[in-house]
Biopython code that builds the backbone (N, CA, C, O; Angstrom):
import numpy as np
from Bio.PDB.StructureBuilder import StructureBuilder

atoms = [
    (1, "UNK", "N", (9.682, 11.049, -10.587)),
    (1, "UNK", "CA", (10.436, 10.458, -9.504)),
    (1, "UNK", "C", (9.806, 9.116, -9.127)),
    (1, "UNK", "O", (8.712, 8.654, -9.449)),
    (2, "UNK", "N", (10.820, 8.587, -8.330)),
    (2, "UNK", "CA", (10.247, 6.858, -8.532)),
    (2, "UNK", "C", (10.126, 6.565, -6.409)),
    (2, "UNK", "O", (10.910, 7.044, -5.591)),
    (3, "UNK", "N", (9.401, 6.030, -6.227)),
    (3, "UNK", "CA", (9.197, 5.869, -5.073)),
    (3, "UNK", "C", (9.611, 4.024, -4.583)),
    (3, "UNK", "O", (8.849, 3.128, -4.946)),
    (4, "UNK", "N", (10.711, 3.756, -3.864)),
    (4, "UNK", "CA", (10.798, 2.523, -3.090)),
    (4, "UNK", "C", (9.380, 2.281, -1.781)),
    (4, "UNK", "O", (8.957, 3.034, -0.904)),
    (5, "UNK", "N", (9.105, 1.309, -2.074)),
    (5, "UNK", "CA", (7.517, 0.951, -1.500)),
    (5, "UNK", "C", (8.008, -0.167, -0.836)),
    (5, "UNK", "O", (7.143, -0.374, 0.015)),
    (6, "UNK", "N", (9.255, -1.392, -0.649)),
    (6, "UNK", "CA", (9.598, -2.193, -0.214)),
    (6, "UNK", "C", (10.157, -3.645, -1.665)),
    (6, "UNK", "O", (9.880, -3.837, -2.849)),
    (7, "UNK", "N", (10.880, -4.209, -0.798)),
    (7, "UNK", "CA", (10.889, -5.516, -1.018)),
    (7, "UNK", "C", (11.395, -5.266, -2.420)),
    (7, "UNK", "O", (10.936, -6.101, -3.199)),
    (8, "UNK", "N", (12.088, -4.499, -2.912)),
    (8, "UNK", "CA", (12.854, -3.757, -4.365)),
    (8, "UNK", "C", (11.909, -3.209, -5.048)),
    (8, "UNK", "O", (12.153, -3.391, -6.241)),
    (9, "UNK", "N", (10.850, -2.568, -4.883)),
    (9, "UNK", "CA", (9.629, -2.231, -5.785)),
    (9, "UNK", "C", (9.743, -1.192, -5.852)),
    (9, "UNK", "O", (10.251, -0.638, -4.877)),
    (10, "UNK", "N", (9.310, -0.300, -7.111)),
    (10, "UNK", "CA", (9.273, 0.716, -6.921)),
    (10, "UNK", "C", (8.177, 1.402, -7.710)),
    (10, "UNK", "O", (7.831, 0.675, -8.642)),
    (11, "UNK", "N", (7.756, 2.121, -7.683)),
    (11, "UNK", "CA", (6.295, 2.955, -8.546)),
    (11, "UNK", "C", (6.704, 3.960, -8.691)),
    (11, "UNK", "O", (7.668, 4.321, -8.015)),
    (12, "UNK", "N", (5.980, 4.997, -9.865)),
    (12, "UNK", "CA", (6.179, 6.177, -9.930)),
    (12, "UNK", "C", (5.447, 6.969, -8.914)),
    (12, "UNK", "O", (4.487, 6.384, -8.412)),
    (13, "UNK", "N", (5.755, 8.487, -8.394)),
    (13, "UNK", "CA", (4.861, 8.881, -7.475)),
    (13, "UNK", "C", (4.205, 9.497, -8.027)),
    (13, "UNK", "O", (3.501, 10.046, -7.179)),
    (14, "UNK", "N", (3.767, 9.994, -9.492)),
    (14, "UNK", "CA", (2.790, 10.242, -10.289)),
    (14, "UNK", "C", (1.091, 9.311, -10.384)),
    (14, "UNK", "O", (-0.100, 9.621, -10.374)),
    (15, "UNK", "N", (1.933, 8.031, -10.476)),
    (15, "UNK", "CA", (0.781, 6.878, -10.082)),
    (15, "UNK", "C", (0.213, 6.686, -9.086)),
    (15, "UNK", "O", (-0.850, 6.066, -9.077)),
    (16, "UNK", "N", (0.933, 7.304, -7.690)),
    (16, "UNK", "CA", (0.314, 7.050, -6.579)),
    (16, "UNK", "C", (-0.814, 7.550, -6.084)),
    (16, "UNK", "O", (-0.552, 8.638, -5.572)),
    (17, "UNK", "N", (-2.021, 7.267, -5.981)),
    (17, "UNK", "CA", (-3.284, 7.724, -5.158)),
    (17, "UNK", "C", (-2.986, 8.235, -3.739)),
    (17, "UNK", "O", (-3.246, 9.409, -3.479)),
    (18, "UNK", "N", (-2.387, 7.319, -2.680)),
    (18, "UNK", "CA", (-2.195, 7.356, -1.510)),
    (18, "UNK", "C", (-1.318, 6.661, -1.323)),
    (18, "UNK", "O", (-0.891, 5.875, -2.169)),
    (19, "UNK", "N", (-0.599, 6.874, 0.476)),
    (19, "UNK", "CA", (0.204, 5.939, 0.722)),
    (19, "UNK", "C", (-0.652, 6.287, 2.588)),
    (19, "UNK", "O", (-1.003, 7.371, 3.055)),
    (20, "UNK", "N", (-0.729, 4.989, 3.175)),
    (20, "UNK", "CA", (-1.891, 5.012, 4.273)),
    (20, "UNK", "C", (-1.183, 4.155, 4.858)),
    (20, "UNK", "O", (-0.497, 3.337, 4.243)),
    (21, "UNK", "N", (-1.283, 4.257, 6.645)),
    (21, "UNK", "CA", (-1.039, 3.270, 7.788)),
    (21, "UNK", "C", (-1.702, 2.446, 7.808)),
    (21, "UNK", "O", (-2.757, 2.844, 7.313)),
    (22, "UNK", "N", (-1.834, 0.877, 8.246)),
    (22, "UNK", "CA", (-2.259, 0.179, 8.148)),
    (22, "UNK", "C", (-3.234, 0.091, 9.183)),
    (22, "UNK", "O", (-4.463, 0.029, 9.209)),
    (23, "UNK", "N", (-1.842, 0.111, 10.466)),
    (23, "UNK", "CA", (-2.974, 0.414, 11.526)),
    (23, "UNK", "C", (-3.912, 1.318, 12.376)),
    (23, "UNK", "O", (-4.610, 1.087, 13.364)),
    (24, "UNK", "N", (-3.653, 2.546, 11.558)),
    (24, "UNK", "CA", (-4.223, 3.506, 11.930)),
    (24, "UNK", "C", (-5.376, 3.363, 10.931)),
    (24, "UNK", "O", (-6.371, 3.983, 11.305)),
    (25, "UNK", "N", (-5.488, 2.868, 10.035)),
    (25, "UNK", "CA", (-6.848, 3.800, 8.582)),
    (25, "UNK", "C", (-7.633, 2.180, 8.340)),
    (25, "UNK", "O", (-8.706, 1.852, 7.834)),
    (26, "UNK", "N", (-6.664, 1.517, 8.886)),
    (26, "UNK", "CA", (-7.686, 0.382, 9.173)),
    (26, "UNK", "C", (-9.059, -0.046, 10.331)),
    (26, "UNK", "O", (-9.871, -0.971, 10.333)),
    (27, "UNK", "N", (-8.847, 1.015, 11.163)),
    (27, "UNK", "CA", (-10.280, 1.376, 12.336)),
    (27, "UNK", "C", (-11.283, 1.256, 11.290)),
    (27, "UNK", "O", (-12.092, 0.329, 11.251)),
    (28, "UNK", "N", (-11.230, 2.099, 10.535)),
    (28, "UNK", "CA", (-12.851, 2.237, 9.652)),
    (28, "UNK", "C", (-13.011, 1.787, 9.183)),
    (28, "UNK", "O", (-12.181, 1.321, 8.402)),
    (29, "UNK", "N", (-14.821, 1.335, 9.206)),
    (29, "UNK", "CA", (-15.103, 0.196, 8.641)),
    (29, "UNK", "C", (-15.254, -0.104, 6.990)),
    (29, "UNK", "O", (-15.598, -1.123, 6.392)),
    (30, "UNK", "N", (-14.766, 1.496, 6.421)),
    (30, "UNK", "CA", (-14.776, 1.497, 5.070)),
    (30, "UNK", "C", (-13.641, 0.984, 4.237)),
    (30, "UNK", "O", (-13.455, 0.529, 3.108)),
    (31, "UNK", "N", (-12.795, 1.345, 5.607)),
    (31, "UNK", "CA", (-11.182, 0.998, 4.720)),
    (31, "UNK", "C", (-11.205, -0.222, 4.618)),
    (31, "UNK", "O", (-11.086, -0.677, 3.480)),
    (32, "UNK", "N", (-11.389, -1.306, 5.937)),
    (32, "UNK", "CA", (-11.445, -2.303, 6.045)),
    (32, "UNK", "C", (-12.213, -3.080, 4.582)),
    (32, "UNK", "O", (-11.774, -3.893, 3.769)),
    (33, "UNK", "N", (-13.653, -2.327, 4.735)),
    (33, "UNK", "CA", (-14.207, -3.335, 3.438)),
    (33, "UNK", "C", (-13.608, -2.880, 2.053)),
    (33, "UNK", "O", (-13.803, -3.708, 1.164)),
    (34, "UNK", "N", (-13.008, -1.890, 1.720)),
    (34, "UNK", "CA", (-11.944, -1.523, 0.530)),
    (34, "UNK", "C", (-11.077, -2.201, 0.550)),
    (34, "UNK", "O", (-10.695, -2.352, -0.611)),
    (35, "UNK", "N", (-10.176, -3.033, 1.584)),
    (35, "UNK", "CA", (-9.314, -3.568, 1.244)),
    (35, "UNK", "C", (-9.673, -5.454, 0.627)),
    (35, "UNK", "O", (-9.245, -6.279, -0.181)),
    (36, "UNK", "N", (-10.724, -5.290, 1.677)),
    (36, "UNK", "CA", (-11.420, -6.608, 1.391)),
    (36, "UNK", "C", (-12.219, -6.845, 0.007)),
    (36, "UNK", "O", (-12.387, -7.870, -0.655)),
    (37, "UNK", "N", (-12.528, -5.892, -0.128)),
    (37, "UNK", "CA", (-13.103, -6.132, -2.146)),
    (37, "UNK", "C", (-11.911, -6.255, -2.792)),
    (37, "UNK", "O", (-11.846, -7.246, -3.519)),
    (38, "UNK", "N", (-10.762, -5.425, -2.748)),
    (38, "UNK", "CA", (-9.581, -5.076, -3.754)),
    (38, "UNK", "C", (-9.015, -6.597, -3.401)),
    (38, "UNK", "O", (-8.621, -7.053, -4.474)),
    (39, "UNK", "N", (-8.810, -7.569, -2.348)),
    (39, "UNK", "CA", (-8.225, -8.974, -2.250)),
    (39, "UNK", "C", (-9.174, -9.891, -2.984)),
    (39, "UNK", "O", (-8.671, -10.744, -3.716)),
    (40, "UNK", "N", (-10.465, -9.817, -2.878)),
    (40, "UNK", "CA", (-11.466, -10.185, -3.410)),
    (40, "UNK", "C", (-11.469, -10.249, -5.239)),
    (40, "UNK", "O", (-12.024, -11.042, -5.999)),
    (41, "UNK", "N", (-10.493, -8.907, -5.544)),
    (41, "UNK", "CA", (-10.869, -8.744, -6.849)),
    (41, "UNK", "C", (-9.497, -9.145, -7.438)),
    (41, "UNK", "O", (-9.428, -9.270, -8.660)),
    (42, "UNK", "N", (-8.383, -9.362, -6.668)),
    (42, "UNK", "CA", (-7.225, -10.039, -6.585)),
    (42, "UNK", "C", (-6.248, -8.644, -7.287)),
    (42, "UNK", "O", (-5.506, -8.848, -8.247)),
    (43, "UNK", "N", (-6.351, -7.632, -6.823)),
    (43, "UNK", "CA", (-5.952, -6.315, -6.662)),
    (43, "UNK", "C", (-4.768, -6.040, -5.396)),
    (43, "UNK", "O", (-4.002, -5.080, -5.470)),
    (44, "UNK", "N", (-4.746, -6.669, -4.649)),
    (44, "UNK", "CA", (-3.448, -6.524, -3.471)),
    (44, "UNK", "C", (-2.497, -7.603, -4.114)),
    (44, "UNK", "O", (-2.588, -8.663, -4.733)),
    (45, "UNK", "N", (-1.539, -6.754, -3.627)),
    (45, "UNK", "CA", (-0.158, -7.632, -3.898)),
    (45, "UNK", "C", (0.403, -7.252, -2.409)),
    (45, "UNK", "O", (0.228, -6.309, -1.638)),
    (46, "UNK", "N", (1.054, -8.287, -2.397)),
    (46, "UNK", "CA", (2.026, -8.434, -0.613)),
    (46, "UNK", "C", (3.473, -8.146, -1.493)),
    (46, "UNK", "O", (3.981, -8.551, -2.539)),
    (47, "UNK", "N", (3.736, -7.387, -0.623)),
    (47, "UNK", "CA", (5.484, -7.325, -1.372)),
    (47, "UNK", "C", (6.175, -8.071, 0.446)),
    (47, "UNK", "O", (6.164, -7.559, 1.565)),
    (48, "UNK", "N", (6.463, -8.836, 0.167)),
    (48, "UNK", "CA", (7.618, -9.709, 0.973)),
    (48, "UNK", "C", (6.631, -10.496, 2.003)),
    (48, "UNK", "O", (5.411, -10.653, 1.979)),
    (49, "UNK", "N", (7.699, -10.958, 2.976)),
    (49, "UNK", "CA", (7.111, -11.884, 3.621)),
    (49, "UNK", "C", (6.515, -10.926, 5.408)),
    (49, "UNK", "O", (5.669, -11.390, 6.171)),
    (50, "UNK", "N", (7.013, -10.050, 5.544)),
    (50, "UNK", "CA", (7.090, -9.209, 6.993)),
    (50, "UNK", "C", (5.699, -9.249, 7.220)),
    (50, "UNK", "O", (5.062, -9.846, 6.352)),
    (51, "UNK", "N", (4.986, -8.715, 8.267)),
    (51, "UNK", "CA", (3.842, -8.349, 8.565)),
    (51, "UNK", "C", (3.708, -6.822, 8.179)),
    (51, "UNK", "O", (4.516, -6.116, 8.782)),
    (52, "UNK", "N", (2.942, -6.214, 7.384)),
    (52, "UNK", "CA", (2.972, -5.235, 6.206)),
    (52, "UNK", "C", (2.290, -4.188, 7.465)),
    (52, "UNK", "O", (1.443, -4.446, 8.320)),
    (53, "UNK", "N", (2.846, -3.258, 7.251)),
    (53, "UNK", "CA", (2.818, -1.898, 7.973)),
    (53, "UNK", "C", (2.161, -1.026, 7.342)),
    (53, "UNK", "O", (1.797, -0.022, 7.953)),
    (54, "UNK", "N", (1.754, -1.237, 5.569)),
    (54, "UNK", "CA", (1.006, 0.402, 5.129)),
    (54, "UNK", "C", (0.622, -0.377, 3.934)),
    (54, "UNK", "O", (1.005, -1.423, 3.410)),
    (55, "UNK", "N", (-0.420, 0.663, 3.661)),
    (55, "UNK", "CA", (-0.671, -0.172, 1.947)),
    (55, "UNK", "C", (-0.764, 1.283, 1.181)),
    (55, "UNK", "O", (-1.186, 2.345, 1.639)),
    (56, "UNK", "N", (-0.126, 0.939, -0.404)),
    (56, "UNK", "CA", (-0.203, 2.196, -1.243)),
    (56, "UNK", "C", (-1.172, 1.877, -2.343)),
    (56, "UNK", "O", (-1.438, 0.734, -2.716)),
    (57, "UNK", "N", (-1.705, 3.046, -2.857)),
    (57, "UNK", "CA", (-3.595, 2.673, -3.748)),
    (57, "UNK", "C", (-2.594, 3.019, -4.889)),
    (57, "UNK", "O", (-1.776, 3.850, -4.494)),
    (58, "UNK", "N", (-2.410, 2.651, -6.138)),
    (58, "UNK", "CA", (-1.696, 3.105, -7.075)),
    (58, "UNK", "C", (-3.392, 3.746, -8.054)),
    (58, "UNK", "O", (-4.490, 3.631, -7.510)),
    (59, "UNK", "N", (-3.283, 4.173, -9.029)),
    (59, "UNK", "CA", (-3.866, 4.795, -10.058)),
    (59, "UNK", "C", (-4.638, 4.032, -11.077)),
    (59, "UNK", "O", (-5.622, 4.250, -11.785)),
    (60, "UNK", "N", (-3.881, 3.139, -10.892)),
    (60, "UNK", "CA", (-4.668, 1.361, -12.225)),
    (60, "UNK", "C", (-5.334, 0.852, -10.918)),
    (60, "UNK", "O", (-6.227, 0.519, -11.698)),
    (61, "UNK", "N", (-5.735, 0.501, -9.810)),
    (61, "UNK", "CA", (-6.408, 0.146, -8.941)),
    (61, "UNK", "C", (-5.714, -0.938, -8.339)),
    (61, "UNK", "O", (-6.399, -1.861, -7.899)),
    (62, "UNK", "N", (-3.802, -1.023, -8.187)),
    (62, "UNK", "CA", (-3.499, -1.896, -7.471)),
    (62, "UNK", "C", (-3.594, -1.638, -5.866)),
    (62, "UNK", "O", (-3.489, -0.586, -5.234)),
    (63, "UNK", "N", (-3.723, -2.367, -5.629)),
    (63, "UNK", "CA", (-2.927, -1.853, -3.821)),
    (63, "UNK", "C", (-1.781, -2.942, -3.051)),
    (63, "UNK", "O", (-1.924, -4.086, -2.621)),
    (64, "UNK", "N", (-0.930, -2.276, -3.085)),
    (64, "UNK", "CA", (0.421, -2.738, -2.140)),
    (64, "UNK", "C", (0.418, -2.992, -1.132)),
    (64, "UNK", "O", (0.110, -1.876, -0.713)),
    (65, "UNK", "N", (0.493, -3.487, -0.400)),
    (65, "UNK", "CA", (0.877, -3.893, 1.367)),
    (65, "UNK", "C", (2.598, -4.236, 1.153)),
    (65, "UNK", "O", (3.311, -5.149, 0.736)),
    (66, "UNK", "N", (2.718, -2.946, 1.698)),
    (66, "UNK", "CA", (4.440, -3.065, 2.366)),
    (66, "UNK", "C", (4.773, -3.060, 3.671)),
    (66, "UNK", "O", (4.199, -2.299, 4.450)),
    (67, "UNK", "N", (5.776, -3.937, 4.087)),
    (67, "UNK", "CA", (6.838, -3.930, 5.377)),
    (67, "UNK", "C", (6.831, -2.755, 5.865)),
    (67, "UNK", "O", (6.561, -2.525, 7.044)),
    (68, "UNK", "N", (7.235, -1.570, 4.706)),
    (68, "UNK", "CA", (7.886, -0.284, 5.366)),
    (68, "UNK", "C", (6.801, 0.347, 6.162)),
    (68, "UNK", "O", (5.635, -0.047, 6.193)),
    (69, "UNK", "N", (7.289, 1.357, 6.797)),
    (69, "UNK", "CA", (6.552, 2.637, 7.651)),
    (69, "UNK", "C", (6.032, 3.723, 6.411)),
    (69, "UNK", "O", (6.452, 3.883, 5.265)),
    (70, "UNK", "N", (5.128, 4.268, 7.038)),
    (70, "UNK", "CA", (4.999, 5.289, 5.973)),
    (70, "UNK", "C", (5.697, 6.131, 5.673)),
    (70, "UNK", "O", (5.859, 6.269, 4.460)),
    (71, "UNK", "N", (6.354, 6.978, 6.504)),
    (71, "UNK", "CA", (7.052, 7.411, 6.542)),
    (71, "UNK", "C", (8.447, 7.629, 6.130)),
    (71, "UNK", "O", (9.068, 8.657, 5.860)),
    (72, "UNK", "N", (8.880, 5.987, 6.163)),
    (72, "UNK", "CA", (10.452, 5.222, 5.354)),
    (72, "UNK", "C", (9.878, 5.378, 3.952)),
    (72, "UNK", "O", (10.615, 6.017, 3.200)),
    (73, "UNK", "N", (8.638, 4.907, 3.379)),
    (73, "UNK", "CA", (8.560, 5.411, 2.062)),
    (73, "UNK", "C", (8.095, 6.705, 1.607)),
    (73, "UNK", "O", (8.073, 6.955, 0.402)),
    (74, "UNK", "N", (7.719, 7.556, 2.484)),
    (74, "UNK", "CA", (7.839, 9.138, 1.939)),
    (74, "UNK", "C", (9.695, 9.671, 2.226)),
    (74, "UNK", "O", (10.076, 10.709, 1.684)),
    (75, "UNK", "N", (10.449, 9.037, 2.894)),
    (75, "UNK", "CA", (11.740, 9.446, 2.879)),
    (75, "UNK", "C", (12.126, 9.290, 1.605)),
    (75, "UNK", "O", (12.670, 10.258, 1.075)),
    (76, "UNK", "N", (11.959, 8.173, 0.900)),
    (76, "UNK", "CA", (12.994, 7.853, -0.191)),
    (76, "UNK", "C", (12.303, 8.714, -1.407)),
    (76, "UNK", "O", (12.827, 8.739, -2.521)),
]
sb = StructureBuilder()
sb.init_structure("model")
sb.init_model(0)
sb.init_chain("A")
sb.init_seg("    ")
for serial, (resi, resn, name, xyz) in enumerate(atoms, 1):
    if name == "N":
        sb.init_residue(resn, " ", resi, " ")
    sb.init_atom(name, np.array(xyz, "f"), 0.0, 1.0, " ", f" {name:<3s}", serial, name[0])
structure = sb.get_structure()
């Protein structure tokens, strides 16, 4: 099954590691510096232009920052 993540994207949900709030899992100071190595290592991709609400860890070590709620992408 294929998961919409935003902005027409879509991943398999086989690939997916996680799918995490931004502003909730961003308090800790671990997440924070995980996200900051993975930009660092040029590993985030922004899907659109919105202010990104969640990021998903895929399996090859990308990470997504999407628009959507977490939730809007566990619906689809």
């Amino acid at each position: 099954m294929y998961l919409h993540i935003g902005n027409n994207k879509v991943v398999r949900d086989t690939d997916i590691v996680g799918i995490f709030d931004l502003d909730s899992s961003t308090v800790s100071v671990n997440t924070r510096s995980f996200l900051k190595n993975a930009q660092n290592e040029k590993r985030v991709i922004t899907l659109g232009y919105e202010l990104p609400k969640s990021f998903i860890i895929l399996k090859n070590n990308e990470v997504y920052l999407s628009p959507l709620n977490t939730s809007s992408i566990i619906k689809n």
